[in-house]
N, C-alpha and C positions, 0 to 999 in steps of 0.2 A: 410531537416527537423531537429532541434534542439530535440533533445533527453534527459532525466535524464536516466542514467544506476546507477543503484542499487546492493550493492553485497553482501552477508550474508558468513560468513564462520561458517563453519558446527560445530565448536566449539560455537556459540551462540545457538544452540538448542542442548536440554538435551536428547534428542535421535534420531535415525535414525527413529524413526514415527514421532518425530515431524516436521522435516525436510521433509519427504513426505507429510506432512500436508499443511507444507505452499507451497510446490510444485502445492498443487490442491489446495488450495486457490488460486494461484498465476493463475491457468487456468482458474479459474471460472469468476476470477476480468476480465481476458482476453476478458469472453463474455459481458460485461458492454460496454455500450455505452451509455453515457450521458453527458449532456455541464458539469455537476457539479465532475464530475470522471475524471481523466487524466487514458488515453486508454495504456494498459499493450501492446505494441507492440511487444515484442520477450521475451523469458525464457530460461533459459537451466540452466544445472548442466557441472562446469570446474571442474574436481579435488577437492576440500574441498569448493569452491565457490558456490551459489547459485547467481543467475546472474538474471536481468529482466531490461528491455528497457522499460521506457513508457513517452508519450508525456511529454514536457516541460511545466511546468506551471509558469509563471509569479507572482511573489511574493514575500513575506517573508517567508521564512522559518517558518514552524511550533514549532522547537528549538529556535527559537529568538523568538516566541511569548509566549513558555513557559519560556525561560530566563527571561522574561520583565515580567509577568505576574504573574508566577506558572502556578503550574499543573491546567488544565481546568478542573470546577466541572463537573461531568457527565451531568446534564444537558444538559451545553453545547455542552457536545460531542452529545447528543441523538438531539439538534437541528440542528446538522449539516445532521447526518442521515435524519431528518424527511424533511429538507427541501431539499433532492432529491429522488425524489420514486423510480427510480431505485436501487437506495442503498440501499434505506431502504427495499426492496423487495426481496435484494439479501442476507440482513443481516438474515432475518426472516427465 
């Protein structure tokens, strides 16, 4: 199975709560299952790394559609939400 692994160093969050924050964000994403979500497979903390596995998704890049485009209005962001209920049910 093709994988994206993801990795944050702990110097991108302004403190050790925010960093456990996205720790349990990162679990909760865990429990989503939907065609419209790529599924958080494995998590962990290496040393200053925060670390997460989750399915491959086929595509562009969300950076190359902000490089081409700009920043997306909200809006748009709230229509991508709306158009999966699981997400949108997890956001709420």
């Amino acid at each position: 199975q093709t994988v994206a692994v993801k990795r944050v160093h702990a110097s991108v969050f302004d403190s050790k709560l925010a960093q456990q924050r996205a720790e349990r964000e990162l679990t909760q994403l865990a429990t989503l299952s939907s065609d419209g979500v790529a599924k958080i497979l494995a998590q962990g903390v290496d040393s200053d790394l925060l670390w997460y596995a989750m399915e491959w998704a086929d595509g562009r890049p969300l950076s190359t559609l902000v490089t081409e485009l700009g920043p997306l209005p909200a809006s748009n962001a709230a229509q991508l939400i709306q158009g999966d209920d699981d997400l949108r049910h997890s956001v709420v």
